[in-house]
N, C-alpha and C positions, 0 to 999 in steps of 0.2 A: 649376463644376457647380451651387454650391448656389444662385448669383446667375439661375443660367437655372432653376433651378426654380422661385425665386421669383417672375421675372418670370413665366415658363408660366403659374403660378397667378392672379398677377395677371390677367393677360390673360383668362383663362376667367371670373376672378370678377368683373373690369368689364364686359364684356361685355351688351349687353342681350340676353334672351331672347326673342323672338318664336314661337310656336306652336314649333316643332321647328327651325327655322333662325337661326345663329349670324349672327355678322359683325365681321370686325376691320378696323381703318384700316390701310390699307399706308402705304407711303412717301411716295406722292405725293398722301396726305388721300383718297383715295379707299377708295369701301368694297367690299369682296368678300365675297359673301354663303360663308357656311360651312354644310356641310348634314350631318347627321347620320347615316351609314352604317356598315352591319358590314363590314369591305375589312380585318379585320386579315391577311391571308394575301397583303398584300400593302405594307405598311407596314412599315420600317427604320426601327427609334429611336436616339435619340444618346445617350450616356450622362448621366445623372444631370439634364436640363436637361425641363421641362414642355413644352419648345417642342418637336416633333419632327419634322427635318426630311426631307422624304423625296424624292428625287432621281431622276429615269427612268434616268440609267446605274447605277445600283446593282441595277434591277429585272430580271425575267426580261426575256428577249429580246421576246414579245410584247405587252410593256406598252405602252398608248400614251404616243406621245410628243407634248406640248405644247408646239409655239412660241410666240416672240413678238418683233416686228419691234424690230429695233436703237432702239437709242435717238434721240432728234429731233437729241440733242445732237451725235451723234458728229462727230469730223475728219472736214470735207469734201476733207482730204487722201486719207484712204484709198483703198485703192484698191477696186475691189469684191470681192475675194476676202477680204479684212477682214468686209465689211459682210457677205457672202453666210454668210460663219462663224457673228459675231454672231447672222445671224439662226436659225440653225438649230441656235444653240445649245441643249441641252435646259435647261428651267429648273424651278427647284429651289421647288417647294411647300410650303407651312407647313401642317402639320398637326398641329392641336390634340389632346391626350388630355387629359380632365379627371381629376385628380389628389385624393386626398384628403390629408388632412395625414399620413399615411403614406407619402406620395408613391407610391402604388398605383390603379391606375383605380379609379373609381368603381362606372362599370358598361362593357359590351361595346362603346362606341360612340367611335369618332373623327369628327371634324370635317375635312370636303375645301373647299378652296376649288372654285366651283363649278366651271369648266371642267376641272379633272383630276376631279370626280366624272363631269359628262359625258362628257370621254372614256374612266373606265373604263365608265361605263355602257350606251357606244355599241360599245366590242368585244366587253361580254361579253352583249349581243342580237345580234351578228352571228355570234358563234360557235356552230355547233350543238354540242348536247348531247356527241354522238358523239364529234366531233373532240376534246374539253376531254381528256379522258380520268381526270387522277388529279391531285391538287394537295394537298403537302404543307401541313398548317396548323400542325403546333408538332413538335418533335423536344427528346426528354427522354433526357442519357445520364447515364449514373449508370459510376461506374468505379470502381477498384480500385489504391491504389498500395500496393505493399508490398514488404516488402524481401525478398529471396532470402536463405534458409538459410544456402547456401556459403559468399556473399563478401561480405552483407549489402545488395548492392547494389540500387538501387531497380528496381521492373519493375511496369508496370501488367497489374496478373494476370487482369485480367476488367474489362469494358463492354461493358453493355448499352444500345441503344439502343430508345427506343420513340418510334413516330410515329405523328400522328394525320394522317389520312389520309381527304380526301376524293375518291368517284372519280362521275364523271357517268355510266356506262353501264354496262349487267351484260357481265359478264366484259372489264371495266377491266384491263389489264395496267399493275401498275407495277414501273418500272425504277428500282432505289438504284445509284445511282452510284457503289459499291463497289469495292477492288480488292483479288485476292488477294495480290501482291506487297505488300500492307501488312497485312492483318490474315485471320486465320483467322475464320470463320462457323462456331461450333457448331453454331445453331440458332436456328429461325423460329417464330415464333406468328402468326397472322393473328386477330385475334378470339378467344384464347385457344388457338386450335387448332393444333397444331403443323403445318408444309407443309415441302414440300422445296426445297431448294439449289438452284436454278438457274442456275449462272454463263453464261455468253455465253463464246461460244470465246476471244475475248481474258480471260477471267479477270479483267473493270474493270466490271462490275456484273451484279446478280441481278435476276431476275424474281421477280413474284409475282402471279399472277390473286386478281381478286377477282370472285367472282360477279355479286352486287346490289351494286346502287349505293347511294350514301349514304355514310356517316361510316365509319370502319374503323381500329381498333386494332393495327400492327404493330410483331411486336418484335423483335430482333436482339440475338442472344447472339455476342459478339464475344472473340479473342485476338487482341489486337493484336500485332504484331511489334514490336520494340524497335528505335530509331535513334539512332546517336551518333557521333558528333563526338569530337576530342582534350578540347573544355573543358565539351559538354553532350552531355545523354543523353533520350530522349523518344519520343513516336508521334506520326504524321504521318498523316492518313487524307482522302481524297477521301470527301466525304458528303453526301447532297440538301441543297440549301437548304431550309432554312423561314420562315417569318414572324418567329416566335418559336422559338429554339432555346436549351436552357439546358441546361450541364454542373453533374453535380453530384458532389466528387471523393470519398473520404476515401481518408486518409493517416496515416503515423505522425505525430506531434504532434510531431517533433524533425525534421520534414522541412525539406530548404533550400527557397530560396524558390522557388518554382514561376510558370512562365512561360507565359503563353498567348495566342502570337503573333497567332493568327487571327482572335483574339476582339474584337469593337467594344463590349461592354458592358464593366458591373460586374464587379467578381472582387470577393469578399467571402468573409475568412476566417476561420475560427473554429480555432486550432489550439489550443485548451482542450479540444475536442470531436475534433481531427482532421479536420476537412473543410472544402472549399475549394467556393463555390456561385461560376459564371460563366453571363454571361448572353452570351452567343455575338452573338448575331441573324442576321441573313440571310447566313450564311458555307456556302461550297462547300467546307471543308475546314475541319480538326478538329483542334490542333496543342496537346503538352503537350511542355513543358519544362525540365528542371531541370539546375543545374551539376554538371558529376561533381566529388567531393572530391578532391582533390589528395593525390597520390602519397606515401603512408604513407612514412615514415622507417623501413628496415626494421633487426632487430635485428642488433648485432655477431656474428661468430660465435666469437669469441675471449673470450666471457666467462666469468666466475669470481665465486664466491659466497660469502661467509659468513655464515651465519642463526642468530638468538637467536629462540628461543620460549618465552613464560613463560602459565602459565596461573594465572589466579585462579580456583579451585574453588571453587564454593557450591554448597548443595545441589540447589539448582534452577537453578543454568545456570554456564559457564563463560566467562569472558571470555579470550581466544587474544589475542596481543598479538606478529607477528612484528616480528621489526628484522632487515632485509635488507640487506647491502652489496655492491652490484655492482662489480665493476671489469672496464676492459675492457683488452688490448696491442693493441688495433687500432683501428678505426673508433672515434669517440665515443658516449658512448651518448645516446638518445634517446628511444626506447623499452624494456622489458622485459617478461618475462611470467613468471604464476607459476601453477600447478596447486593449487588448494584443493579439499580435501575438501567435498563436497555436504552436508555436515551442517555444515558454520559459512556464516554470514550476515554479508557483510560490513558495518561501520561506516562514517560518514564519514568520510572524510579530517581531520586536521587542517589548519586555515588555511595554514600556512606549509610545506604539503609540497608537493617540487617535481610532483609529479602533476598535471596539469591536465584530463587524460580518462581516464577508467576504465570498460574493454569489458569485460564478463562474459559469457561463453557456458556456458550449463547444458551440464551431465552430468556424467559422474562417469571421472576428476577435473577439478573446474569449473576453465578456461580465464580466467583472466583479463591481460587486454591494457592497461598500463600506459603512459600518454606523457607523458612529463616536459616542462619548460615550458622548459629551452634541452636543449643539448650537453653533456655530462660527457665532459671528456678522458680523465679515468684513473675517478673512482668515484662511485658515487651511493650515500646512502642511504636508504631507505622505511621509514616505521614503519606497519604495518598492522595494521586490529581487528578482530576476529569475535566474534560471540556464538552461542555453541554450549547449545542447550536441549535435554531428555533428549527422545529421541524419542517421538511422538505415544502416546495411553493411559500414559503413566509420569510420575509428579508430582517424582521427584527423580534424580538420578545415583546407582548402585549398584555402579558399577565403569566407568573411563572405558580405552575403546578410544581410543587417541590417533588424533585427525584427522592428517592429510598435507597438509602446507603445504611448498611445495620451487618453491625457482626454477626457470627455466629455463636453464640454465647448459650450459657443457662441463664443468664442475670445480665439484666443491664442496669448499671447505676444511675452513671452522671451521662442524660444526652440536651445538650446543647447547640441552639442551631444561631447564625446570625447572616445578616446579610448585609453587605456596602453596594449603596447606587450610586450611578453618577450624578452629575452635579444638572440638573435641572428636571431630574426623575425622582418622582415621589410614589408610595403607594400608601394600603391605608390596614393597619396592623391587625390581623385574625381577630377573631373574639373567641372565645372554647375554654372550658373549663379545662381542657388538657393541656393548653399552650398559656404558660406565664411568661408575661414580660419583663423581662431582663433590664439590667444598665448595663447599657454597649461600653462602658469602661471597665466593667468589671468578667464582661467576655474576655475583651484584651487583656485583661491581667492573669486570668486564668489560660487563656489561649499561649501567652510569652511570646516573645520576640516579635510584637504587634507594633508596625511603626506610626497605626493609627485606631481608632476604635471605628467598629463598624455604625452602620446609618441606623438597626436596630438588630434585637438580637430576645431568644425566648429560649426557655426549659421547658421540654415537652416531658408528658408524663410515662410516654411509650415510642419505640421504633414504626409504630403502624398510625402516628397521628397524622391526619392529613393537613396540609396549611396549602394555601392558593394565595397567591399576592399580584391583586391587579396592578400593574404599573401603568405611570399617565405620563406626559411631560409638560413638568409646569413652565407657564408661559416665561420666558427670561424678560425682564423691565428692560426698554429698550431708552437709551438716552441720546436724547435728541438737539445738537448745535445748529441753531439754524440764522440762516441771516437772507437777507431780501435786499437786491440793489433794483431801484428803479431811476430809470432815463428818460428826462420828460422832454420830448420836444414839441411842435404846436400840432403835427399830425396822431403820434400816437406815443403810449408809455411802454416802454420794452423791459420787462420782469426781470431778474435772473436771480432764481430763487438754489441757494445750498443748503443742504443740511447733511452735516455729519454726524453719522450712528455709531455708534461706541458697542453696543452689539448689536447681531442681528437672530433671530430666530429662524434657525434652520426649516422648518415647516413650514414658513410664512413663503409666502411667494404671489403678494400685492401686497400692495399701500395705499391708503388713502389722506387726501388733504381735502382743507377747506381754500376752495380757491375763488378768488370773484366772480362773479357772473362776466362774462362777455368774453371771457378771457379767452385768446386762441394762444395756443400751445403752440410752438414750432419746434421743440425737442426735448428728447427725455435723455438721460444717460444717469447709470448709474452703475457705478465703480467699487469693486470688489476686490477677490484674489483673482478676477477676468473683469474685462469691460463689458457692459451688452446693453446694445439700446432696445429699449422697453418701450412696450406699446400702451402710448394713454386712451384712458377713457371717461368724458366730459359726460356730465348727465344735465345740463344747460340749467341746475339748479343749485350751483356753486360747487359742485362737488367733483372731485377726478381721484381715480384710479387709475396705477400703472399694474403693467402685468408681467412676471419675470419670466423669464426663459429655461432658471438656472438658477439652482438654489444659491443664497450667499451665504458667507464663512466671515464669522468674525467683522473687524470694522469694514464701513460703507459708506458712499456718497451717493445721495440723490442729487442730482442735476436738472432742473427745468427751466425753460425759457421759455418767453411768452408774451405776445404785445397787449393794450388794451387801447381804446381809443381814448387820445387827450381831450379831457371835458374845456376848452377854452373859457374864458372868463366866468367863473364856475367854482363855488368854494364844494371840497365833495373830501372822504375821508381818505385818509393815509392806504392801498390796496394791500391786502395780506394774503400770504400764503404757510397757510400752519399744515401739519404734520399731525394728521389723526392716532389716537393709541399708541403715545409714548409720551414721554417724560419728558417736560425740555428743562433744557442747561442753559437756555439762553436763546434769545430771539432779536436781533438785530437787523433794525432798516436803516436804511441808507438811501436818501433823495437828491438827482441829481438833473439839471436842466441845461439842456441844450441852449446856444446863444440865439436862438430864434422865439426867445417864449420867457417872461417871468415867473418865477415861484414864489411866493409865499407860506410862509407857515403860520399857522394859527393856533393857539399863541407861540410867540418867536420860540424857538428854540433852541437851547445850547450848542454843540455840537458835541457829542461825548469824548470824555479824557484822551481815549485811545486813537482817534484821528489823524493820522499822520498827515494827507495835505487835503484843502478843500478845491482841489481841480482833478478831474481826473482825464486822459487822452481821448479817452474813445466814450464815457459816460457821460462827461459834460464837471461842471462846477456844482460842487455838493451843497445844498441849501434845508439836509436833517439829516441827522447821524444820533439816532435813538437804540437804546440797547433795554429791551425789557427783562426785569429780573427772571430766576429760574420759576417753571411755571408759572407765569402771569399768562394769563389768558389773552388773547387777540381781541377780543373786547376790550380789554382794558388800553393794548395796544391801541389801539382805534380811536377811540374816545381821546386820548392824548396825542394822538398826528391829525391833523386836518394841514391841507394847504389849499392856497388860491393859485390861478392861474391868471394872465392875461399877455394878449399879444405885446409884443415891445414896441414903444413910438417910434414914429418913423424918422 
């Protein structure tokens, strides 16, 4: 094809141009002038080649026909019935279309050699207007394959045809060579206008009047009837010739290969897009074909089932992980099918699972049609995945409605369900005479290759027991390092309270401390996987809350500072700042006095082991360095710091 388009091109682009008339060398070095004319309504192209050759037996009945006397050479044995053939053979014209590198005409005009342009241009002056009546010039059908509901089976559910359509006289009657034995006529447009149905008493084609003469748009809304055979399935339909006629399909994109017998062009396919473009040409019948699929392996009816279902809980979605074992006392198995829950989304397959086609059909419970890749005498196994995500407007799981995942089986034996949460999600175990509880170590040993045992796990007595599991999250113990440095000098004491959290609880988002009365706060910070200053809030009855912005992750620091007034000459307790609802790890003060003011401690006190110097730059000179053990209470703290204050002499 691509070798005749080449030459085609060649030929048009050697060619000399004279005014409007062509000319190519034939065979015997002679030239035949070629002459430029609109005559496409009546030209046949060959596929894919520039050359285009066009034949009188392929044309309408009234076309003229061109001889030309046998050859000089022929056996002078023949007899004359030979030579009388020869001479009246019809012969076969070359006609040019000039081609762009596209390989698409140029413009509207083909090239005749000249004797077949004079003879069409000698019947179509002998012809009156009257007689001509109506001549198809292009036919555009556009169709419909698509698969039925039921059996999935293919059915072309709609073609429309549209013709252009010229007619020589008012009230031109044209005949489509339609039959009803092949295809149903919904409905006609003539020039947009819808007309009516006119079949002919044999029901093998429709009328349609056209008033004025001239050009004319006809359309044909068509159901075609379906035709098949034991190994193909398709439509067959008698339809006007045109010049030009092009189908154009779409299909499902998983469609077999598709056949179109009657067609002399291109077939050009796109199944990335689902459509199939043919270019017909001057054909009196319309033919689509594809192979039926070969006769499904249907399921045993003697089977039997054992299922494991394990689920991983997270708070935003769960992964469903069934392990199926079929077995069958009859037939081998080949097929099976299982009913899934409409809320799980299945996964792919793993590489090495004997599945080789998986049919899903929506609704509820979704249908799905499994085909193994040989025969299982006695059993097969399936390991299948789902990912189940909380339904639409809802960010996490709050309680799981267990999905229904169940064979399709006559007997089910062993079904076992288990579930893993994560680590700070608890829920609280069904009660039902139909659901026993299990030891989640001995799911995993039945389950295999378990590289942990699930959180809990039951044997249900059927596929239809229902189990509901609220989930909550238990609070995480949060542990609390906290230390308090105070700076006393004779105006006032400046706080600087830390405490490091070893974890944090994701939902939490305040804190609350016990802090002294009087106390004015001058900053909060607290330190995260981000920094963000936090807004405190004092309730003038020792108590403060901060408020966060922004959930924390794992470890954290609170940060606050904060003055109080120095009591002068004044014995008054140690000031604390504890850390409500957590655990502590240790609680550490530190007292330190500017050189404008004496401190005392009441009774003296050590200075603890761990004190590296008792000066500090900017705190002053450390005069109690107390560390209370884990959880001791700030009372107890309390009761063991008292200090005195007094001005220093002068």
């Amino acid at each position: 094809a691509l070798l005749g388009l080449a030459l085609g091109l060649l030929l048009v682009l050697a060619t000399p141009v004279r005014s409007a008339t062509l000319s190519v060398r034939t065979e015997d070095a002679s030239t035949v002038p070629l002459l430029p004319t609109v005559v496409r309504i009546l030209i046949v192209t060959s596929v894919g080649s520039a050359t285009v050759w066009c034949s009188t037996n392929v044309l309408s009945d009234d076309t003229p026909r061109v001889t030309e006397p046998a050859p000089a050479e022929a056996n002078p044995a023949d007899d004359g019935t030979v030579r009388e053939t020869a001479a009246r053979r019809p012969t076969p014209f070359r006609v040019y279309i000039p081609l762009d590198e596209d390989g698409q005409p140029t413009n509207d005009y083909v090239y005749l050699p000249r004797p077949f342009y004079d003879a069409l241009a000698k019947q179509a002056a002998a012809t009156p207007d009257s007689e001509r009546g109506f001549q198809i010039v292009s036919a555009d059908y556009e169709g419909q394959l698509t698969r039925r509901v039921d059996d999935e089976s293919l059915n072309v559910s709609a073609l429309t045809a549209t013709y252009r359509i010229m007619t020589f006289a008012a009230g031109a009657e044209i005949v489509l060579p339609l039959r009803r034995a092949q295809t149903s006529v919904t409905a006609l447009q003539l020039d947009g206008l819808p007309v009516s149905i006119n079949w002919d008493a044999e029901a093998n084609s429709i009328t349609v009047n056209a008033d004025q003469p001239g050009e004319h748009r006809l359309e044909v809304f068509m159901q075609p009837r379906m035709q098949s055979d034991e190994v193909t399935a398709g439509i067959e339909l008698a339809v006007p010739a045109a010049a030009r006629a092009r189908l154009s399909l779409s299909h499902p994109g998983d469609v077999p290969e598709l056949r179109f017998p009657s067609a002399i062009g291109s077939v050009t396919r796109r199944l990335e897009i689902g459509e199939t473009q043919v270019e017909l040409g001057a054909v009196s019948r319309l033919a689509i074909q594809w192979p039926l699929p070969k006769a499904e392996p249907k399921m045993p009816t003697e089977l039997s089932a054992d299922q494991y279902v394990w689920l991983q809980v997270r708070p935003t979605s769960v992964l469903v992980e069934a392990r199926v074992t079929f077995r069958t006392s009859g037939a081998p198995i080949r097929v099976v099918q299982m009913r899934v829950d409409p809320r799980l989304n299945p996964l792919p397959l793993d590489e090495d699972s004997p599945v080789v086609d998986q049919r899903v059909t929506e609704g509820d419970p979704r249908q799905m049609r499994l085909l193994l890749d040989r025969d299982y005498e006695r059993e097969v196994s399936l390991r299948l995945q789902f990912l189940w995500e909380p339904a639409a407007g809802e960010a996490e799981f709050h309680s799981l409605s267990l999905p229904r995942i169940s064979p399709v089986v006559k007997q089910v034996g062993r079904y076992w369900l288990a579930a893993s949460l994560p680590t700070g999600m608890v829920t609280s175990e069904p009660v039902d005479d139909a659901i026993e509880p299990l030891d989640p170590d001995s799911f995993a040993a039945s389950w295999g290759e378990a590289n942990s045992s699930p959180t809990l796990a039951f044997a249900l007595a059927g596929m239809d027991v229902p189990i509901s599991l609220p989930l909550r999250r238990q609070a995480t113990p949060i542990l609390a390092d906290q230390q308090l440095d105070i700076s006393i000098n004779a105006r006032v004491m400046e706080l600087t309270y830390r405490a490091q959290l070893n974890a944090v609880s994701l939902d939490r988002f305040q804190y609350r401390f016990d802090v002294p009365r009087g106390l004015e706060i001058q900053s909060a910070i607290v330190r995260s996987d981000v920094t963000q200053r936090v807004r405190p809030a004092l309730d003038g009855e020792g108590h403060l809350t901060i408020f966060l912005s922004e959930r924390l992750r794992g470890e954290a620091v609170i940060q606050l500072v904060g003055t109080l007034p120095t009591p002068l000459g004044k014995t008054f307790e140690t000031p604390s700042i504890r850390l409500l609802d957590v655990s502590t790890a240790g609680h550490r003060t530190r007292v330190y006095r500017q050189s404008d003011v004496s401190v005392q401690s009441q009774p003296a006190m050590e200075f603890a082991a761990d004190s590296a110097v008792a000066w500090h730059a900017k705190l002053g000179r450390m005069v109690l360095d107390w560390v209370a053990p884990a959880d001791q209470t700030s009372e107890a703290d309390d009761a063991a710091e008292a200090v005195q204050t007094k001005t220093p002499n002068a």
